[in-house]
C-alpha positions as CSV (number, residue, x, y, z in Angstrom):
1,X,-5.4,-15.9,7.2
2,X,-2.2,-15.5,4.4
3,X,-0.5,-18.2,3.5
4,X,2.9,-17.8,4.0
5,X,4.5,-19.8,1.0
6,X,7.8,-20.6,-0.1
7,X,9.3,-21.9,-3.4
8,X,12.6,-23.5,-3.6
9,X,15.2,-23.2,-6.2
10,X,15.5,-26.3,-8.3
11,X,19.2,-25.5,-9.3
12,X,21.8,-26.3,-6.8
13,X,24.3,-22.8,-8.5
14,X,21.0,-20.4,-8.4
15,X,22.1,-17.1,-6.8
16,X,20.7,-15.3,-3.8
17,X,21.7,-12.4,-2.1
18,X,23.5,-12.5,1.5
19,X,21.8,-11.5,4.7
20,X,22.8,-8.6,6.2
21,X,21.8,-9.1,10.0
22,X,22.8,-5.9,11.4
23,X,22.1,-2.9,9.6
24,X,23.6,0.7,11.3
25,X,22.2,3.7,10.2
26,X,22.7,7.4,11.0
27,X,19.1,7.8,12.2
28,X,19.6,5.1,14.7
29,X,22.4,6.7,16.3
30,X,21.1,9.6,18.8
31,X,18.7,7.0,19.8
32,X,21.1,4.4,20.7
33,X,23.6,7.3,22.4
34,X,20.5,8.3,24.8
35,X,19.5,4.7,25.8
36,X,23.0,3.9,27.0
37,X,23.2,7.2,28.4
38,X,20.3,6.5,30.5
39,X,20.7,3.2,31.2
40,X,24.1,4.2,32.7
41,X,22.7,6.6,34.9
42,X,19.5,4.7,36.0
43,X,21.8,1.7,36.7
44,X,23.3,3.6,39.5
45,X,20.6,4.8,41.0
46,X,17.2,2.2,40.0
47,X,18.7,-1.0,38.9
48,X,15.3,-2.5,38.5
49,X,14.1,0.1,36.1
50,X,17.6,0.0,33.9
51,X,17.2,-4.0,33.9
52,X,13.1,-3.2,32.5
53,X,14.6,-1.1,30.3
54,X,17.5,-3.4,28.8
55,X,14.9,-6.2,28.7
56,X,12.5,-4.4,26.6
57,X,15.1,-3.2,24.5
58,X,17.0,-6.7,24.2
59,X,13.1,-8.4,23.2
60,X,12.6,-5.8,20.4
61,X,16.2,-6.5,19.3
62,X,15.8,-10.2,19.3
63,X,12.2,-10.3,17.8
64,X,13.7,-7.8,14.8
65,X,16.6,-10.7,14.2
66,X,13.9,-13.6,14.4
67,X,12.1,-11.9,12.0
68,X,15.3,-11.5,9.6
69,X,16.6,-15.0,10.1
70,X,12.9,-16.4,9.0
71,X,12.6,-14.2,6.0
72,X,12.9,-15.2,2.3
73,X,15.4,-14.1,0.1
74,X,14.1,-11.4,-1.5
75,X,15.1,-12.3,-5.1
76,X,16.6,-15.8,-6.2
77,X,18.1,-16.5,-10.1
78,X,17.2,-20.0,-10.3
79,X,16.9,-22.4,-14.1
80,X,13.2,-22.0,-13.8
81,X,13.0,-17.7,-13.5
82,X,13.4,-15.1,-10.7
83,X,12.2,-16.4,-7.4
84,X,10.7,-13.7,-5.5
85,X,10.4,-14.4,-1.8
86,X,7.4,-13.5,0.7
87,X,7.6,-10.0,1.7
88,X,5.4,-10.9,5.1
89,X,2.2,-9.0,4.5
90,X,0.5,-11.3,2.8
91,X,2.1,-11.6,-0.7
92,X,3.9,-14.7,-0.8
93,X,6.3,-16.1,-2.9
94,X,6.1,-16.0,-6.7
95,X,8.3,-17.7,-9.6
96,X,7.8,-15.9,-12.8
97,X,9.0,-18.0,-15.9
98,X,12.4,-16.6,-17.6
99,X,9.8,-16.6,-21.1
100,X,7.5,-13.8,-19.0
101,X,10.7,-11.3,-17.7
102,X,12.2,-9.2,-20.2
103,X,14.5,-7.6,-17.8
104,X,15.8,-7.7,-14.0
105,X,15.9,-4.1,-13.1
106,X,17.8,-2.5,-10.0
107,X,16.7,0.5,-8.7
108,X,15.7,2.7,-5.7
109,X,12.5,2.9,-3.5
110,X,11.6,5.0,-0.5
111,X,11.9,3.1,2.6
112,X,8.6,2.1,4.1
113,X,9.9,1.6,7.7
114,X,10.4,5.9,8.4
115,X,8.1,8.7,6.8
116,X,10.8,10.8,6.1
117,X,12.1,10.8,2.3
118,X,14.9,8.0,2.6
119,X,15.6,6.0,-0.5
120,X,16.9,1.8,-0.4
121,X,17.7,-0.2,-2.9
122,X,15.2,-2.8,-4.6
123,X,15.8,-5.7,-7.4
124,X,12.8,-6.2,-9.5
125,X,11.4,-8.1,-13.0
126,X,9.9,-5.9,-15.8
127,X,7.4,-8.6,-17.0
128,X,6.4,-8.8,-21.3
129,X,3.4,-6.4,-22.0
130,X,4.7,-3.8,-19.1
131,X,7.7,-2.1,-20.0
132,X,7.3,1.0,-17.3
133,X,9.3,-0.2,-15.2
134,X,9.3,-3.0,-12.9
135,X,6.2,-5.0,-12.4
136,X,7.7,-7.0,-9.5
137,X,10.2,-6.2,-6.9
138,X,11.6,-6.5,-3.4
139,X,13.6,-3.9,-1.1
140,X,17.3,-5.0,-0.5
141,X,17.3,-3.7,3.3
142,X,18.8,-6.2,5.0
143,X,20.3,-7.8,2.2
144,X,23.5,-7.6,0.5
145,X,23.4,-7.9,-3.1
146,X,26.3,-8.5,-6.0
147,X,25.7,-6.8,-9.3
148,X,28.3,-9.3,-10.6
149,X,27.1,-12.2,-9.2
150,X,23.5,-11.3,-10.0
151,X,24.6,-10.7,-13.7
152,X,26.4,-13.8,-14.4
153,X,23.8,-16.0,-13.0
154,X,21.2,-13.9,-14.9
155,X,23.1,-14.6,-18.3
156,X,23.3,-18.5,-17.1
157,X,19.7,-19.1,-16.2
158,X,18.1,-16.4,-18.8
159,X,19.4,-16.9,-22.0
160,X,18.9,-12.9,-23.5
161,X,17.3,-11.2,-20.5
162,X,19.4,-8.5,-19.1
163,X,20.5,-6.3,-15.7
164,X,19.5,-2.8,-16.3
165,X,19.4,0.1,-13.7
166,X,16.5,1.8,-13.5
167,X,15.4,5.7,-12.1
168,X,14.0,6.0,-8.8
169,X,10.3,4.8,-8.5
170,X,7.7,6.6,-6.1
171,X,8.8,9.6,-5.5
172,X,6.4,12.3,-4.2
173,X,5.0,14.1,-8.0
174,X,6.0,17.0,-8.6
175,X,3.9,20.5,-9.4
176,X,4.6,20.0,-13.1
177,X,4.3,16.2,-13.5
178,X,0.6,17.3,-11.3
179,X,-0.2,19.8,-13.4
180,X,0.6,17.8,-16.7
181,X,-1.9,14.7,-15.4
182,X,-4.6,17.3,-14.0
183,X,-4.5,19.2,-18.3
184,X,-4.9,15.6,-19.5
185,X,-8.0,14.3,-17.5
186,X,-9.5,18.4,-18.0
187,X,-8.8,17.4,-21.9
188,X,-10.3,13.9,-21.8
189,X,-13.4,15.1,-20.0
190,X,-13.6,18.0,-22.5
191,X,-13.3,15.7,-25.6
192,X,-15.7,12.9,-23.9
193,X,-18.6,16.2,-23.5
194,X,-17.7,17.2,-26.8
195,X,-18.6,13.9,-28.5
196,X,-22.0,13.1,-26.8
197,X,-25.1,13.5,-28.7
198,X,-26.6,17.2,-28.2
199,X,-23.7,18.9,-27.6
200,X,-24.5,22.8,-27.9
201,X,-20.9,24.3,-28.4
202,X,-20.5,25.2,-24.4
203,X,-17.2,23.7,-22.9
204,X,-18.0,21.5,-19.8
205,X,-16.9,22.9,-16.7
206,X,-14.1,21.2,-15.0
207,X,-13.7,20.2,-11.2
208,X,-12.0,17.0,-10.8
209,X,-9.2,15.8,-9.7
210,X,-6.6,13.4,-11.9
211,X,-7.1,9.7,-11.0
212,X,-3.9,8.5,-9.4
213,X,-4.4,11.7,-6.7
214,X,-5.9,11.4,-3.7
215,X,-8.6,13.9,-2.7
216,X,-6.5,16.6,-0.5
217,X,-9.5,17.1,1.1
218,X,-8.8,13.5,2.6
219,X,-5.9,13.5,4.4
220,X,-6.5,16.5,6.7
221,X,-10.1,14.8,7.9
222,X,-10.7,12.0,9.6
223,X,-14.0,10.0,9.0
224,X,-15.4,6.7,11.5
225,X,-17.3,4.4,8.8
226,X,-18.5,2.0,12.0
227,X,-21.9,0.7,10.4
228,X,-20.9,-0.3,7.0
229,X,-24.1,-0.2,4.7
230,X,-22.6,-1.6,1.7
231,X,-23.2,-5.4,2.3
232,X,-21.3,-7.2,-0.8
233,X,-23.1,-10.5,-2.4
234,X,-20.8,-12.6,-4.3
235,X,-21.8,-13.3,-7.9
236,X,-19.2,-16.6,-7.9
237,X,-18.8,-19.1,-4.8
238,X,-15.1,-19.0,-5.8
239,X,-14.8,-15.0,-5.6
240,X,-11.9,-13.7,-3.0
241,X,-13.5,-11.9,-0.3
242,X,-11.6,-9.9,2.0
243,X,-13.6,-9.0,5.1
244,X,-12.7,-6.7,8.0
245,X,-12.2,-9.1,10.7
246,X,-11.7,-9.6,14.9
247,X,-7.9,-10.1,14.7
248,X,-7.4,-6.9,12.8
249,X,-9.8,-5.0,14.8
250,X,-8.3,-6.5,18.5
251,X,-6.3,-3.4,19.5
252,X,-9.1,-1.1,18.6
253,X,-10.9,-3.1,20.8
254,X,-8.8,-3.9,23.5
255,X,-8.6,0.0,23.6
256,X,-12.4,0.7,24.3
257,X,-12.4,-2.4,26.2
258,X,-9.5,-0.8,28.6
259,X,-12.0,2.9,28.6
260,X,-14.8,0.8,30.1
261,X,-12.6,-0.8,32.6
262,X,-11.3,3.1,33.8
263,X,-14.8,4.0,33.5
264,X,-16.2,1.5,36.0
265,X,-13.5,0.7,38.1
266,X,-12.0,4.7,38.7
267,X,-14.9,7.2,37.6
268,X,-17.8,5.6,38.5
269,X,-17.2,5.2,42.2
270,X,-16.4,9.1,42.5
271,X,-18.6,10.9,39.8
272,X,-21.5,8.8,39.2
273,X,-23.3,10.4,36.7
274,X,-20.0,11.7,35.1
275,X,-18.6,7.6,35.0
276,X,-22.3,6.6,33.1
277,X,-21.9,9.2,30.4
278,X,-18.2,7.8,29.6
279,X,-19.1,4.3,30.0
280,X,-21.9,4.6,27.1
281,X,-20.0,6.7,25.3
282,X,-17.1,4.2,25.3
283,X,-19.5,1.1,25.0
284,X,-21.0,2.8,21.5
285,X,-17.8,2.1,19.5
286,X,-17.6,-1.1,20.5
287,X,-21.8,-1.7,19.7
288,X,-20.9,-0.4,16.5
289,X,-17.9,-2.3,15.9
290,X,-19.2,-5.6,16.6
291,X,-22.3,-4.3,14.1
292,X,-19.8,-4.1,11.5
293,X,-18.2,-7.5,12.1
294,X,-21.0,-9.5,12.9
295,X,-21.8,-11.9,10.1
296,X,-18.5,-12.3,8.7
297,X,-17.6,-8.8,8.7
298,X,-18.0,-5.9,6.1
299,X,-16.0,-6.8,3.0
300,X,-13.6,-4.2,2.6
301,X,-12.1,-5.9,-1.2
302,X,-14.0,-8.3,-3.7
303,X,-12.1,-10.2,-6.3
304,X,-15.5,-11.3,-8.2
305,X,-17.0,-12.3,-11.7
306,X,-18.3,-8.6,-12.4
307,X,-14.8,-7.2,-11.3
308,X,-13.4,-5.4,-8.5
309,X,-15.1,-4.2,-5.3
310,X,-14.2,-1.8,-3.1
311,X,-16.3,-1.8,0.2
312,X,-17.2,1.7,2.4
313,X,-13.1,2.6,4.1
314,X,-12.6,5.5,6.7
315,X,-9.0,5.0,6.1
316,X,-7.4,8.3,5.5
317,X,-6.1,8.5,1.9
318,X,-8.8,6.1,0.5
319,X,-12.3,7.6,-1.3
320,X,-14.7,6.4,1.4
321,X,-17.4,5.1,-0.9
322,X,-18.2,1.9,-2.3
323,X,-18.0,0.9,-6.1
324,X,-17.8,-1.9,-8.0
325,X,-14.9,-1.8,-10.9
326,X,-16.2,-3.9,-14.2
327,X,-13.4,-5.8,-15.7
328,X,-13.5,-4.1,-18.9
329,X,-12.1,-1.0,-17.2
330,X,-9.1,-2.9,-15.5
331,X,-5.4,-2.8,-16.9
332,X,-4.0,-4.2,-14.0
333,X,-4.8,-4.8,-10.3
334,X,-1.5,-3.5,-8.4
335,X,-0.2,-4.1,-4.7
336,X,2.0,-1.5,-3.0
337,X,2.8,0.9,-0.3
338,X,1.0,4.2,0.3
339,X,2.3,7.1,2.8
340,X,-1.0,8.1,5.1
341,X,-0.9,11.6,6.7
342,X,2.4,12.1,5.7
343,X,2.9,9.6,9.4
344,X,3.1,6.0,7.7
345,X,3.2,3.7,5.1
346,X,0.5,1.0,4.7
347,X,-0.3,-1.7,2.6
348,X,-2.4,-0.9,-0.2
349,X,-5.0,-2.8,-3.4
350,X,-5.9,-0.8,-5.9
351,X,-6.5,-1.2,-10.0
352,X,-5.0,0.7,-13.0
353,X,-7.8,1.3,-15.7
354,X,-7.2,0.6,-19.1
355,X,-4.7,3.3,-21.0
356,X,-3.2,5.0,-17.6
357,X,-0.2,2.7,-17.1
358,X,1.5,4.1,-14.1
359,X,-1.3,5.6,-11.8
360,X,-3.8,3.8,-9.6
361,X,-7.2,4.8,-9.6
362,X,-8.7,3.7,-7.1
363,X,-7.6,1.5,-3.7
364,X,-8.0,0.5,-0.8
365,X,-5.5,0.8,2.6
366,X,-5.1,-2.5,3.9
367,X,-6.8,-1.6,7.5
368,X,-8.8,-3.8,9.8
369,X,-8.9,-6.7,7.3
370,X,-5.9,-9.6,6.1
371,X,-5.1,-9.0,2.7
372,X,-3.7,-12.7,1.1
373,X,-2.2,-12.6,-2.0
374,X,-2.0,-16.1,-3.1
375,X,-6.2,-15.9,-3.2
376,X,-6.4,-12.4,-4.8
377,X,-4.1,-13.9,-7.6
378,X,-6.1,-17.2,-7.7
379,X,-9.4,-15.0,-8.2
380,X,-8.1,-12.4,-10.7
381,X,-6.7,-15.4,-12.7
382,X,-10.1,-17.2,-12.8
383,X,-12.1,-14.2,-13.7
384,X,-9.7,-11.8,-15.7
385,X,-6.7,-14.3,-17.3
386,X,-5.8,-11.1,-19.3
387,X,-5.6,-8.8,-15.9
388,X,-2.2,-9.0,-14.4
389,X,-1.5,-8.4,-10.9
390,X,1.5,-6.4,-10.4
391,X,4.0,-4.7,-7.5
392,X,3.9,-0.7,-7.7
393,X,6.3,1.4,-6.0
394,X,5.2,2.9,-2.9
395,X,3.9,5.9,-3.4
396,X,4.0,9.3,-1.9
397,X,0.9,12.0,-2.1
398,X,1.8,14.9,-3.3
399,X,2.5,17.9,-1.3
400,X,-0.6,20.0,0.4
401,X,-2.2,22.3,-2.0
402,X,0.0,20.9,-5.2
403,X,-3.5,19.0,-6.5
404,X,-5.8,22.0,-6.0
405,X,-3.4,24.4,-7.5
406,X,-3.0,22.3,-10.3
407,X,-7.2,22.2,-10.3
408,X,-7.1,26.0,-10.6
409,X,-4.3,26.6,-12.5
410,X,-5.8,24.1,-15.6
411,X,-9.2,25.8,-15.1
412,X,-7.8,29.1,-15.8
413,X,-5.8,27.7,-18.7
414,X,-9.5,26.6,-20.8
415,X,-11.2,29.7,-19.9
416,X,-8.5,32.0,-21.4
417,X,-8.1,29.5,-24.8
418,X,-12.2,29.8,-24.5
419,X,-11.9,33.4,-24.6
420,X,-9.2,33.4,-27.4
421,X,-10.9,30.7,-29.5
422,X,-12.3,32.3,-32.4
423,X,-16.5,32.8,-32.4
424,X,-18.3,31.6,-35.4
């Protein structure tokens, strides 16, 4: 289970932002119109189903402002560094050293709470060694921030770092930035075919897609991985494991669980034969589920001596097959958000290989298993000091087709410089 962690400042004139308890937005306000609308009306005529209603409404409301009234600050300029505060899935606090930041950086992210394109503000650190950008942030929602408040004590507390606005981070790519990545892998894989023993003068063919991109194959089908093959042995006692487990798997469950109940309790009793063929076919998932979490559980993401495993996933967005990342290929293990099926954001791990600075290559949705931070950091500091572990902007896929149009695109770019390349 993730720690939940918190550093305090050690200077009594460090600076944090103010809470921001309520937070209107436009979105919020058709919604908020209908319920009083019908609460109005059902007031008059079903008191008790207004009253449900209000109650429901007023726990939501009150469990949101619990949740804001225990949350870090998201940022604090303290004598010792930047303070970053737990985010709540998992990450915990972190206090990076003012000799490790080399610049606080405000800019915008897209907002991880609505699937539409809506941008918020974010305060992050770019660290020595990274300068695209930041390599640690938090979102501002919620929070109100002062520029010159944040400045001054930034000048205090960091001798020459300094507040700089940055661009926009995450956006969805677009058909040119695609297009640009997809020439440079085709390139890459020419130059590596061209420089292996035996080559006979014929250009490789190319059909991949740019790492960084998920498959667009992936998000318009849907695969169940119950029966996870891959079974992951840990090289190190110490190694991080992160195994899919019963309390992220309990509404999955508790759904089947409610299927069998209908089953024998409502079909059963009036179609027989029909109520037996739904009551194996609902008890099957949940066979196969416990098969999967028996033992421990599956491990969905290995922090261990050889590298960086990545166990079988039938998460849309993720590559569904396991593989095992050596530590020689890693720049950088990254955490950050990932829109799935264009619905919702989740919670992704993935690693940056060496020389591609900004795009992930491969990852892993965080999805019936409890990422924890604090031990992934612990692990990648034991077995790769020079690997950092880094916040990357949430990320949006690109539009439908944009990946394979780029794919054809490029391919018809080296066959017509194939055709115009002079013949010996």
């Amino acid at each position: 289970m993730p720690r939940s962690t918190r550093i305090e400042p050690s200077s009594p004139d460090a600076y944090r932002p103010r809470r921001v308890l309520l937070t209107l937005r436009l979105a919020t306000l058709p919604p908020a119109v209908f319920l009083v609308v019908f609460t109005a009306i059902a007031w008059s005529t079903e008191p008790l189903l207004a009253l449900a209603v209000v109650t429901v409404v007023a726990l939501i409301l009150l469990r949101s402002l619990i949740r804001r009234l225990r949350a870090d600050h998201p940022v604090v300029v303290d004598a010792r560094g930047l303070i970053f505060g737990d985010t709540g899935h998992g990450d915990g606090a972190r206090l990076l050293p003012w000799e490790s930041v080399t610049a606080v950086v405000l800019f915008d992210v897209p907002r991880t709470d609505t699937a539409r394109p809506q941008w918020q503000p974010a305060v992050g650190a770019q660290l020595v060694g990274h300068p695209d950008g930041a390599s640690v942030y938090r979102p501002l929602t919620g929070w109100s921030l002062d520029t010159a408040a944040l400045t001054q004590a930034v000048a205090r507390f960091g001798g020459g770092v300094e507040v700089v606005h940055g661009e926009r981070a995450g956006a969805a790519p677009t058909e040119a930035e695609i297009h640009r990545d997809v020439r440079r892998a085709a390139d890459a894989a020419i130059e590596a075919a061209r420089s292996q023993p035996g080559f006979t003068g014929t250009e490789p063919e190319f059909t991949g897609v740019h790492p960084g991109y998920a498959d667009p194959r992936s998000g318009s089908r849907r695969r169940i991985v119950w029966h996870r093959t891959a079974r992951y042995q840990p090289v190190d006692p110490q190694a991080y494991l992160a195994r899919h487990d019963l309390r992220s798997n309990v509404v999955l469950i508790l759904v089947f669980a409610l299927f069998q109940v209908f089953a024998w309790a409502v079909v059963i009793p009036q179609e027989p034969g029909v109520g037996i063929v739904l009551a194996v076919a609902f008890a099957l998932p949940l066979l196969l589920l416990w098969r999967s979490l028996r033992g421990g559980g599956a491990v969905a993401l290995a922090i261990d001596q050889p590298g960086v495993f990545l166990g079988e996933s039938s998460s849309p967005g993720d590559d569904h097959d396991h593989r095992l990342v050596p530590w020689a290929e890693i720049g950088a293990v990254v955490v950050y958000d990932q829109l799935v099926d264009q619905e919702s954001w989740q919670r992704a791990v993935g690693v940056r290989m060496r020389g591609e600075p900004t795009s992930v290559r491969h990852w892993r949705i965080v999805s019936g298993w409890t990422f924890d931070r604090p031990a992934l950091e612990t692990a990648v500091a034991r077995f790769a000091p020079g690997v950092p572990v880094l916040d990357g902007p949430p990320q949006r896929p690109p539009r439908p087709g944009a990946v394979m149009r780029a794919l054809i695109d490029t391919a018809r770019e080296i066959e017509q410089e194939n055709e115009n390349r002079p013949r010996d």
